[in-house]
C-alpha positions as CSV (number, residue, x, y, z in Angstrom):
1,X,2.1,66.5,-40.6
2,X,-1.3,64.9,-39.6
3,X,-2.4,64.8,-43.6
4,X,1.2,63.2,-44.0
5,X,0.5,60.5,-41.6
6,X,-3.2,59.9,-42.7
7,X,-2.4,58.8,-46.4
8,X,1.1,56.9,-46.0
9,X,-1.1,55.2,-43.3
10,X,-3.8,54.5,-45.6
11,X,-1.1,53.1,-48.1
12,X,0.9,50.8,-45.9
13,X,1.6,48.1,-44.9
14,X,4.1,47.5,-48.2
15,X,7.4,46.1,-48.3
16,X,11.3,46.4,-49.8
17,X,12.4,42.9,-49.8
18,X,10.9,39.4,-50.4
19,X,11.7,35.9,-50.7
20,X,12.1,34.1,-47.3
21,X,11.9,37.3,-45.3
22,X,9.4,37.3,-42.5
23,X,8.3,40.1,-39.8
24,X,10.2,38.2,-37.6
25,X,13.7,39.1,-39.6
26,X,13.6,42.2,-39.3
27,X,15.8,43.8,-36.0
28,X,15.8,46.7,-34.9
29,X,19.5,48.7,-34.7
30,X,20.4,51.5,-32.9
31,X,23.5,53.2,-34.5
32,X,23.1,57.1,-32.1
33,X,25.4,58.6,-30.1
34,X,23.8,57.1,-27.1
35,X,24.3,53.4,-27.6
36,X,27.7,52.8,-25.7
37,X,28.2,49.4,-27.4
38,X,29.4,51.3,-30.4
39,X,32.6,52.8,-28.4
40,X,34.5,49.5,-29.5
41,X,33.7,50.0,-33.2
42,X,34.7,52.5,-35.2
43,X,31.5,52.7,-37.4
44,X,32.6,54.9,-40.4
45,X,34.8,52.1,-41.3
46,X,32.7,49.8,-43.3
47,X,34.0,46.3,-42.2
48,X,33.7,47.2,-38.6
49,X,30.4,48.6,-39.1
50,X,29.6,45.5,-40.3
51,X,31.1,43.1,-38.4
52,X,28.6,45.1,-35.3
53,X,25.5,44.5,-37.4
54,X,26.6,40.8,-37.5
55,X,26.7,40.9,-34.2
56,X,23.0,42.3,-33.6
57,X,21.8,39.9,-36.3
58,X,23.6,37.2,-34.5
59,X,22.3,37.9,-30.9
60,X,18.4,38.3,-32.0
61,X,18.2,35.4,-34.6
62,X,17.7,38.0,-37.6
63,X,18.5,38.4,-41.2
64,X,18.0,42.7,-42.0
65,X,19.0,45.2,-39.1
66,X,16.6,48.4,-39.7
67,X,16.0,51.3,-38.3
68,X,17.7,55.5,-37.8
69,X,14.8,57.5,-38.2
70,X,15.9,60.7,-37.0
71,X,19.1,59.3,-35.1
72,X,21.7,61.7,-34.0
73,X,24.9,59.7,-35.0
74,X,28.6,59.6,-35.1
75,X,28.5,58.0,-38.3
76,X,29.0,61.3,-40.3
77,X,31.9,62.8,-38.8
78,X,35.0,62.1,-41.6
79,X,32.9,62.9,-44.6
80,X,33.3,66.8,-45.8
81,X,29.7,66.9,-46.8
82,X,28.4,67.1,-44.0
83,X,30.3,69.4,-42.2
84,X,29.5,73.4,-42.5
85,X,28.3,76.2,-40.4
86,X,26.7,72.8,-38.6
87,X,27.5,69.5,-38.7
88,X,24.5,67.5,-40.0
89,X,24.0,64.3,-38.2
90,X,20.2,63.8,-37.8
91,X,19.6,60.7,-40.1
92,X,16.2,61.5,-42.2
93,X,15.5,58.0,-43.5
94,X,15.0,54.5,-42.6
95,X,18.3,52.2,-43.6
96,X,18.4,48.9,-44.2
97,X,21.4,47.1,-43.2
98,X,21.4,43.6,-45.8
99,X,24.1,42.0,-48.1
100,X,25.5,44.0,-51.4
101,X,23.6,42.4,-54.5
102,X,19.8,41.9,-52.5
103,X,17.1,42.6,-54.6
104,X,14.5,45.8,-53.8
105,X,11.4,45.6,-54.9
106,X,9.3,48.7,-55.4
107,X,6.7,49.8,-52.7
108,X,4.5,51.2,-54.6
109,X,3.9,52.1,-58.0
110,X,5.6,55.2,-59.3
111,X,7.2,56.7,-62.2
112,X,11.0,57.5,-62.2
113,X,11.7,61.5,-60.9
114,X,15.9,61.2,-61.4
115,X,18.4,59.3,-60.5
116,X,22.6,59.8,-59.9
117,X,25.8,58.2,-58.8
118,X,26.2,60.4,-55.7
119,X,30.2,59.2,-55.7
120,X,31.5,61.9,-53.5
121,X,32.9,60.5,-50.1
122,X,29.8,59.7,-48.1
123,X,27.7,60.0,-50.0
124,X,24.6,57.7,-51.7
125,X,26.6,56.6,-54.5
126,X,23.5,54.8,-56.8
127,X,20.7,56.7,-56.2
128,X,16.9,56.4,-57.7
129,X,13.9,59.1,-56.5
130,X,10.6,57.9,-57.7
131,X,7.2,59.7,-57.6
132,X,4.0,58.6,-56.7
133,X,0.6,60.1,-56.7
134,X,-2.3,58.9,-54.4
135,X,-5.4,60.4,-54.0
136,X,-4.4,64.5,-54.0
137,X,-1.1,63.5,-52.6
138,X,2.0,64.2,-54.7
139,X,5.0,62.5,-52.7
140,X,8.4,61.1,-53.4
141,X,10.7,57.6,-52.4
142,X,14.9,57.5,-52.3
143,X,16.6,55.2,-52.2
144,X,20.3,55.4,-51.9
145,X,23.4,53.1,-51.7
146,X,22.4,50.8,-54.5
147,X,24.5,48.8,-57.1
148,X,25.4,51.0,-60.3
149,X,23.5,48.4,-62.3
150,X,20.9,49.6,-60.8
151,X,20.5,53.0,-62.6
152,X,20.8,51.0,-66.2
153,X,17.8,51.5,-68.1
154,X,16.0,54.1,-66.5
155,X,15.2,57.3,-67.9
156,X,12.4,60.5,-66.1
157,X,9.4,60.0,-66.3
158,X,9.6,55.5,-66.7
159,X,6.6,53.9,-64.8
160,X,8.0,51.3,-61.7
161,X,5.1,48.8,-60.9
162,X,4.4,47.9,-57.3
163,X,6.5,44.5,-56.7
164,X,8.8,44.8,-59.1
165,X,12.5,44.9,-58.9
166,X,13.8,48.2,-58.8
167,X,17.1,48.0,-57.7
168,X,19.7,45.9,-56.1
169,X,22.1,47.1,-53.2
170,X,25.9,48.2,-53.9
171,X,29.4,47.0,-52.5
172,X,31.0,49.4,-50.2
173,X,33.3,50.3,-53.0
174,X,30.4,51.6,-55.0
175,X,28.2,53.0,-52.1
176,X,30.7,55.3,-51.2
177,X,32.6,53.7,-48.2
178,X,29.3,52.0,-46.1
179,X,28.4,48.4,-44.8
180,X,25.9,47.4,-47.6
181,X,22.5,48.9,-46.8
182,X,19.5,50.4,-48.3
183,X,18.6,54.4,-47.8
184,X,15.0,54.4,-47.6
185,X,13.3,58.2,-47.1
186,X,9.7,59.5,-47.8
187,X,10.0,63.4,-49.4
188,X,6.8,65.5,-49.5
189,X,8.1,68.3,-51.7
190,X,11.5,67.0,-53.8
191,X,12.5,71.2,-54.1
192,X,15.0,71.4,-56.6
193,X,17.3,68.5,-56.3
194,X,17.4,65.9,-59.1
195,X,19.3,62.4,-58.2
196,X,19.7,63.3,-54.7
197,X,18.5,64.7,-51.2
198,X,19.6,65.6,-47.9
199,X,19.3,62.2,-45.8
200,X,21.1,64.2,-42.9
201,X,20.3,67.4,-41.1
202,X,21.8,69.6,-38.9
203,X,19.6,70.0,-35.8
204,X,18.9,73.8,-36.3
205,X,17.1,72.5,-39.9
206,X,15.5,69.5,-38.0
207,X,11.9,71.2,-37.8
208,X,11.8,71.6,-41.5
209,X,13.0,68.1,-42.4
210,X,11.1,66.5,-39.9
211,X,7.7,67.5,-41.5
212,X,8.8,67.4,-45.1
213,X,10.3,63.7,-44.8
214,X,7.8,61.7,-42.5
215,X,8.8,58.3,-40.8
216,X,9.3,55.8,-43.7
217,X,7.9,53.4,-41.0
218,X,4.7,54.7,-41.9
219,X,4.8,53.0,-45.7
220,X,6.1,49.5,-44.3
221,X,4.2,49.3,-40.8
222,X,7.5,47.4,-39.0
């Protein structure tokens, strides 16, 4: 974990969006079980999910409402996919929350692992994993809940310069049912999944997740 740390350090600061945007536009959001502001939303229901961001964005002068690393949330709860032997609600990435059709621009360079429409009911939807190599370090980048014109055009294996446009976000009708947002989430070791990755974990599989997808923070140093 202190390797892991060391060399996304040593990459960052980079970022996912441009334009206007300063540090100062960026607020943080707190969607976990503990925030009792969220008892008069019902946050798996994407226009009141949104309308609460507004809200934040409203209150602290902002334009993009970040944050989830490792949340426990009751975001999860209707979807079938993450219900099992344990409900997975442990959110393993860094979202985004910004309107449908915003441009993302690649971190880092990288060459294209897979990519999917994850369309099941709460799910990614659009979905690209890059790879990137730096130093001795073999590492991975998903993004989820993107447009599905995002995904025309690529094939494995196509190089992604740093800066350039990778993706734009999706609609909640293509996103699978969320307030427009980016799924951000560093992967050490991809294992066998192609297009997709767990972005939620149970808390009995925390330890493993925790060390195999360190805190996207460390890449874009907010």
């Amino acid at each position: 974990m202190i390797a892991a740390h060391s060399f996304l350090q040593e990459i960052g600061p980079t970022r996912l969006f441009k334009g206007t945007f300063s540090h100062a536009d960026y607020i943080p959001l707190d969607l976990s079980v503990t925030n009792k502001r969220l008892n008069a939303y019902n946050i798996t229901d994407a226009q009141e999910c949104q309308d609460y961001i507004n809200e934040v964005l409203r209150e602290k002068n902002g334009k993009i409402a970040y944050g989830g690393y490792l949340e426990k949330r009751n975001l999860y709860g209707s979807a079938d996919i993450f219900k099992g032997e344990a409900l997975r609600n442990i959110h393993l990435g860094m979202d985004f929350w910004i309107a449908a059709g915003t441009p993302i621009y690649c971190p880092l360079a990288g060459t294209v692992h897979s990519f999917a429409n994850n369309s099941d009911f709460g799910n990614y939807g659009p979905t690209i994993i890059l790879h990137h190599i730096y130093k001795d370090y073999s590492f991975y980048t998903l993004y989820g809940h993107l447009s599905l014109e995002s995904l025309e055009g690529l094939f494995v294996g196509k190089a992604i310069p740093k800066g350039t446009v990778l993706a734009t976000l999706g609609v909640p009708e293509v996103n699978v049912g969320y307030a427009p947002h980016l799924h951000f989430q560093v992967i050490l070791d991809v294992e066998q999944f192609n297009g997709d990755y767990p972005g939620v974990c149970a808390i009995e599989r925390l330890p493993f997740y925790k060390n195999n997808c360190p805190n996207p923070n460390l890449l874009l140093g907010l």
